[in-house]
N, C-alpha and C positions, 0 to 999 in steps of 0.2 A: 546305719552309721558307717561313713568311712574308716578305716582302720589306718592308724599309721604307717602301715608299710605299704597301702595302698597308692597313699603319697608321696612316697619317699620317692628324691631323685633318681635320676638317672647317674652313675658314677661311670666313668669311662665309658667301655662298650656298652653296659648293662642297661638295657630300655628300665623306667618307672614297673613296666607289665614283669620283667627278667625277675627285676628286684622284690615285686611284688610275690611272684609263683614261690620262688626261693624261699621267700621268708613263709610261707606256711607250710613248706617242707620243714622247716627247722623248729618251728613250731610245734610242731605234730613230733618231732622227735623229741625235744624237750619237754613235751609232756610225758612221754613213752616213758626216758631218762631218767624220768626221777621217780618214777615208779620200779623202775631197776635198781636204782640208789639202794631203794630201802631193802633188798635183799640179802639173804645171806649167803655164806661160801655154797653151799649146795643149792640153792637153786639159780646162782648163777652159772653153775656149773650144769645145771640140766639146759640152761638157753644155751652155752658152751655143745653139748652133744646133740640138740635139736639141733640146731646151725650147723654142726660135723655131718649127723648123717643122712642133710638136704640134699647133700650134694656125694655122699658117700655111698649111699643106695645103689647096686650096681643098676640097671635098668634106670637111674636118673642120671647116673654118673655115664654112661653111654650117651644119653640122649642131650645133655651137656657138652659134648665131646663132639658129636658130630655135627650137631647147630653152630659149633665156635668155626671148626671147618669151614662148612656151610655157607656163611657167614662172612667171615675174613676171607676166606681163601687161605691162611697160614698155619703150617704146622698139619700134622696128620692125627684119624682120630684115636689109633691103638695107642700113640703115646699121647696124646693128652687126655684119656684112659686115666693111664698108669697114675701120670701126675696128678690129675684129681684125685685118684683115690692116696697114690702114698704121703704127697705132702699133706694132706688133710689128716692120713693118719696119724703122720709122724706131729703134726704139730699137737692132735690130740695128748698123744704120748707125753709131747711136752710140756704139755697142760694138766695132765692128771697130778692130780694133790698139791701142785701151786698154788701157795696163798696168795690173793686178791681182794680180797675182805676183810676189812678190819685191821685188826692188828697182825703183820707180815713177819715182823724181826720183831726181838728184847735181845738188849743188848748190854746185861747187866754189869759188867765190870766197865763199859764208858758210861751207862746210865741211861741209855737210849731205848727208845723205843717208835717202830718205823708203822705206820699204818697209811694203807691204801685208800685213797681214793677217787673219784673216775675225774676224768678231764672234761667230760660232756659230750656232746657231741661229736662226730668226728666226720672230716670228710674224706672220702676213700679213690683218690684217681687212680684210678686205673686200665692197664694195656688191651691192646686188640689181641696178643700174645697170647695174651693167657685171660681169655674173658669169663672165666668160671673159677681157676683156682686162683688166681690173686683176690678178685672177690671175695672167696669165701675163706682165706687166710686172714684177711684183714675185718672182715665182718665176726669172724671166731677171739680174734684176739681183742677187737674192741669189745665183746658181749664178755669177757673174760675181767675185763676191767668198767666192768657197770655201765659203759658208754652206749648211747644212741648213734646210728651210723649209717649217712647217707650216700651211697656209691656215684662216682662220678666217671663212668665207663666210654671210652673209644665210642664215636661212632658206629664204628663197626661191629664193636663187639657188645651193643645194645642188648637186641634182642637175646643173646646168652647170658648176660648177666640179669635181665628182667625176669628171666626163666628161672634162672637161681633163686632168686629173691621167690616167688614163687613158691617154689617148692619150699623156700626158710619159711615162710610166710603159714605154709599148710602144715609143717609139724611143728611150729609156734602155735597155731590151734588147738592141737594135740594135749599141749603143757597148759595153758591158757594166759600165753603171751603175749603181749602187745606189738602187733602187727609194726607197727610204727618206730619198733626201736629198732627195725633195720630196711630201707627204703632205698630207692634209684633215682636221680633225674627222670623226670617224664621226656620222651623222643619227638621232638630231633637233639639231642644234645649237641650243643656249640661252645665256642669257645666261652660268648658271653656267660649264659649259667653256667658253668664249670670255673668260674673264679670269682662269681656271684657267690655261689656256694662256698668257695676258700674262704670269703670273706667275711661269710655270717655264721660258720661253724665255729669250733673250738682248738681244734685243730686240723690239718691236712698231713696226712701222708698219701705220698704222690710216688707210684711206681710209673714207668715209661719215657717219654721223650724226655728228651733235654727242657725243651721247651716250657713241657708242663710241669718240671720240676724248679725250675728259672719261676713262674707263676706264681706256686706255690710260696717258697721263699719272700716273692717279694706281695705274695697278699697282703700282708699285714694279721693274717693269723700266724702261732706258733705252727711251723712244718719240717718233717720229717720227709726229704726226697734223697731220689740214691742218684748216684754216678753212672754215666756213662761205663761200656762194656765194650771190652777187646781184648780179652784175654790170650795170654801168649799160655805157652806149659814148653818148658827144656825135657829134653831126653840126654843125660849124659853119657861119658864112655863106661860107666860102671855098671847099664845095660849093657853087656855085652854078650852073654849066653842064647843061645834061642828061646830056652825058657822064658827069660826076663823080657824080650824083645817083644816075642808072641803078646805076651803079660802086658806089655804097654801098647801094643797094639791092639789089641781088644779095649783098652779102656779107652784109649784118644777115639776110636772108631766108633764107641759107645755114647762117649759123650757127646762129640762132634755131628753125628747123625741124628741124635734124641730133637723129636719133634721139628726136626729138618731146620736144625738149629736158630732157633726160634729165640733161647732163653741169652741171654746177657752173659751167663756163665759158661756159654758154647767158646770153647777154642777157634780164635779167627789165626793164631797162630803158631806155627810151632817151631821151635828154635832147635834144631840137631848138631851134636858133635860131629866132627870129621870122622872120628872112630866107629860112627855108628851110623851114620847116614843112610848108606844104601841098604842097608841091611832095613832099619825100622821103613823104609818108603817101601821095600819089597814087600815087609809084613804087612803094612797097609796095603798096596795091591792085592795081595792076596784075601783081603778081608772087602774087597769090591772098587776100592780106589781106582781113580784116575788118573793118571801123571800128564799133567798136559804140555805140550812143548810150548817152545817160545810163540810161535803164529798165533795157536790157540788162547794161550797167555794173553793176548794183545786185542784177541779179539772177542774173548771173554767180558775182558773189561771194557769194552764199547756199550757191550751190553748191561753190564751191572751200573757203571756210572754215566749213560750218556750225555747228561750236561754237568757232572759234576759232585750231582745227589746220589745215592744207593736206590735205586730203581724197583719201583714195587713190582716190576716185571721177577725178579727173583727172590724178593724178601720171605722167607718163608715156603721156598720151593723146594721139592725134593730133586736130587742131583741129576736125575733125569733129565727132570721138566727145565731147569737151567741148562744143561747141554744141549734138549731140543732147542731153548730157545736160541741160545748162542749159532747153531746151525752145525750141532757137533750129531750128525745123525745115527753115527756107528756106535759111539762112544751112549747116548742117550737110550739106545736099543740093548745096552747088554746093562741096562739099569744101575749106574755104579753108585756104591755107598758114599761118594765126594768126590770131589773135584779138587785136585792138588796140583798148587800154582807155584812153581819154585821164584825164587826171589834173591836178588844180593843186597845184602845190610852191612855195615858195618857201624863200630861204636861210634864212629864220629858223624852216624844219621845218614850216610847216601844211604840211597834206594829204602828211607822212612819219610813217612811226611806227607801234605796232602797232596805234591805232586805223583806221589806213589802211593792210590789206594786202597789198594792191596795190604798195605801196612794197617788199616784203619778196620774198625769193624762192617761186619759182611752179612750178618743174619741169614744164611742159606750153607748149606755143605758144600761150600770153598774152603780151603786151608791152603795158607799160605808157608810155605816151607823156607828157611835160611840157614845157612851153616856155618858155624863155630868151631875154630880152632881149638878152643880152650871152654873153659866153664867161666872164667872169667869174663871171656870175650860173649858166650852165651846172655851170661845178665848184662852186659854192657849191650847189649841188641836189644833186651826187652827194656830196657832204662829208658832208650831210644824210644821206643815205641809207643810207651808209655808217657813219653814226652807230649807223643803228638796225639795219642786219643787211648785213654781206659785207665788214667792213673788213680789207684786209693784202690781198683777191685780185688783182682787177686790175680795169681801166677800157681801155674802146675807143674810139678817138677816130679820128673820118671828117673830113680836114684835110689841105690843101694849107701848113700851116705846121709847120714843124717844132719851131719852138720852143714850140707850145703843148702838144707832147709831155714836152719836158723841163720847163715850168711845170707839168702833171698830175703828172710823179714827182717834183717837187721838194713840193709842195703835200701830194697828197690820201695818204688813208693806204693805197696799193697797193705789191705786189709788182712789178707787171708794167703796163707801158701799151701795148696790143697798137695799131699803127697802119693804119688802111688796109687791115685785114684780116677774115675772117671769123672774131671772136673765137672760137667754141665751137674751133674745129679749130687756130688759129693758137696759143692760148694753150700747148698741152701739146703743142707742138713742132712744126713743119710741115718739110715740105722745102722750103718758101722761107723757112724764117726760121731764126735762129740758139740759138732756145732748144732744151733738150735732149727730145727723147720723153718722155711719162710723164703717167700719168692722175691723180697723185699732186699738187697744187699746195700748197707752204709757204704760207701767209699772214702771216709775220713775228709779230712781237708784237702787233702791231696785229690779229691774229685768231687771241692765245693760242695760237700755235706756235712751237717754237725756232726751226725754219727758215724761209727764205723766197722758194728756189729750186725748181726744178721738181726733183721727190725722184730722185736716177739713184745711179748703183753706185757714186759716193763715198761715200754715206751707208748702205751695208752694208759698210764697209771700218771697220776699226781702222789706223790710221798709228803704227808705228816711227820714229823717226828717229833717226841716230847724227850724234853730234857732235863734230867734231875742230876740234883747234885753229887760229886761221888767226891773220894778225900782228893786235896788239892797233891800235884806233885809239880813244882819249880824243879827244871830242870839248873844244875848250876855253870857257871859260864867254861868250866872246861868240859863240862859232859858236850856241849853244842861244838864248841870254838876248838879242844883240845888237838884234835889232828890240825887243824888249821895253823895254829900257834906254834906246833909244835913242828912244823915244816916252814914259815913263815915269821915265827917270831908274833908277841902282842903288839 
């Protein structure tokens, strides 16, 4: 007997056969699905830890690392090492004793009460970046919320994510899990099933290109995509000690060089006080920096945008391998930790914008350096900058004052104002800081997403809530209207 999805159309790019494959992927998940459903907090919580230590296991966690290498060509294997094991830890962390089952909140003095239940299936896009920990972030936090979840992975970073699932797969046997509640496209993955799949899941959360988060949105399932990445970070004049200076040199050079600046939360640039400038570019020098002059500058950039685009000739290159290519052979031989591109901006956008790409994000350790009069004039550069590419992510700010933090989130259009830390690792959760794990970052409206928090197992939860009645309280019309009235008249 033919099946109905055998004959279903063809819908835009999607062949009848696209349509067809798809829907017995989905299939086979919601049957998995609802055998998850019926679980309780503890043994979703065991599919929770088998899925952590698939990919947590160091000899798996190596061998993850170096295949993504491998592979893509991007990013190196010590740090996406690290990053598999610590954001898997840390999101663990986040997960332990989190309710997801049943009943979450009571809420007895409004009378509420909040319980969880799963969204179904979920479709998981994700980067060549990161082809094993965005996977297994979104694969943990969907199993966390009952959900069956099909990965829809880069080209490129196929075979690392098929290896993951793999390995999910073999301590899912372990427990006696259903293989099928967490699955990949079969390869060659293309554009057509990768929005086949948006289409006939329950939801998509969509980390990477613009593109595939533009997809996503306009599937026609509910989706979860982030924003675009360009992050700026200010150094102001209240570095001014060496202590302090060292201090933020270590962390821009930490974060800026982490996986040869791979992640979205990498600094593409950094905004300097006058009072402070030579000083913080010396401490980077001496942490391996490059200071390039105007030639180099010029001719850097031939090479990173030759028609326009960010050129995969440097996406995910170590500072090196981008100098040999540029034809900087001295400079490539003494292995420097970045390549630092000075720049003139001012608030009113020169030297911002896509005539100046520099301004724009760079995925490889370049850093574009600009100098600011004032603190003022510093957020009036990133305002800028942020005008023309990475508004809603975040801004880093290296500062002895605290309230120039809360000026940054009241002001400029970010999600997050990372402080005094080494932005690429701090921003998506650290064990010193308070935000949640996750390689996933909302950019708000301000970067065309609904959300604008780091993406964790709320946002693969559906919420019940039951409602009983509690005593009635009418508020009376000057408790509401009183200030108003009484500035204004009735």
């Amino acid at each position: 007997m033919t099946t109905p999805m055998a004959t279903a159309p063809a819908r835009g790019d999607a062949s009848a056969e696209v349509v067809r494959r798809v829907g017995e992927l989905v299939a086979r998940a919601r049957a998995a699905q609802r055998v998850a459903e019926g679980h309780d907090q503890a043994r979703t919580d065991e599919l929770v830890a088998a899925a952590g230590w698939a990919i947590m296991e160091p000899a798996r966690c190596r061998e993850l690392a170096e295949l993504a290498v491998a592979d893509t060509g991007i990013g190196n294997v010590e740090d996406k090492i690290r990053k598999n094991h610590r954001k898997t830890l840390g999101l663990l962390r986040d997960l332990q004793g989190a309710r997801s089952v049943g009943v979450i909140a009571e809420d007895a003095a409004r009378g509420l009460v909040e319980i969880a239940r799963p969204v179904g299936v979920v479709c998981a896009v994700t980067p060549s970046t990161n082809p094993a920990a965005t996977p297994a972030n979104k694969i943990i936090n969907a199993l966390k919320g009952r959900n069956a979840v099909i990965v829809a992975p880069s080209p490129k970073g196929w075979a690392t994510s098929k290896r993951l699932l793999d390995f999910v797969h073999a301590q899912f046997d372990r427990i006696g899990a259903p293989r099928d509640l967490v699955q990949v496209l079969p390869a060659p993955v293309d554009k057509a099933s990768t929005l086949e799949l948006m289409r006939q899941c329950d939801l998509v959360v969509a980390t990477g290109s613009q593109a595939n988060v533009r997809a996503a949105y306009a599937s026609g399932t509910p989706a979860f995509g982030v924003g675009a990445g360009n992050v700026a970070a200010i150094v102001d004049e209240t570095v001014e000690d060496l202590a302090d200076i060292e201090a933020a040199a270590d962390r821009i050079t930490r974060s800026k060089t982490f996986d040869n600046a791979t992640s979205c939360s990498s600094e593409n640039s950094l905004v300097l006080l006058d009072a402070v400038y030579e000083r913080v570019v010396a401490a980077l020098v001496r942490r391996g920096a490059a200071l390039l002059d105007a030639p180099q500058v010029a001719k850097l950039q031939a090479l990173m945008w030759p028609d326009g685009k960010l050129s995969s000739a440097v996406i995910g290159q170590s500072a090196a391998v981008v100098a040999e290519r540029a034809g900087f052979g001295a400079i490539a031989a003494a292995k420097p930790s970045m390549l630092l591109v000075p720049q003139r901006a001012d608030a009113q956008g020169t030297g911002i914008g896509p005539d100046h790409p520099y301004s724009g994000e760079k995925l490889c350790p370049v850093l574009a350096l600009y100098r600011a009069a004032s603190f003022e004039a510093a957020a009036a550069i990133v305002a800028r900058l942020y005008a023309f590419q990475g508004a809603g992510h975040s801004v880093g700010l290296h500062s002895k004052r605290p309230e120039r933090a809360l000026q940054l989130g009241l002001t400029l259009p970010v999600s997050r104002v990372i402080v005094n830390q080494a932005h690429c690792i701090a921003t998506g959760g650290s064990f010193d800081n308070g935000l949640p794990f996750s390689l996933s970052m909302g950019c708000g409206t301000w970067g065309r997403n609904n959300f604008s928090d780091n993406m964790n197992y709320r946002h693969y939860l559906n919420i019940t809530r039951i409602s009983v009645p509690i005593a009635e309280r009418v508020p009376s019309e000057d408790e509401v209207f009183g200030a108003f009235f009484a500035r204004y008249g009735r």
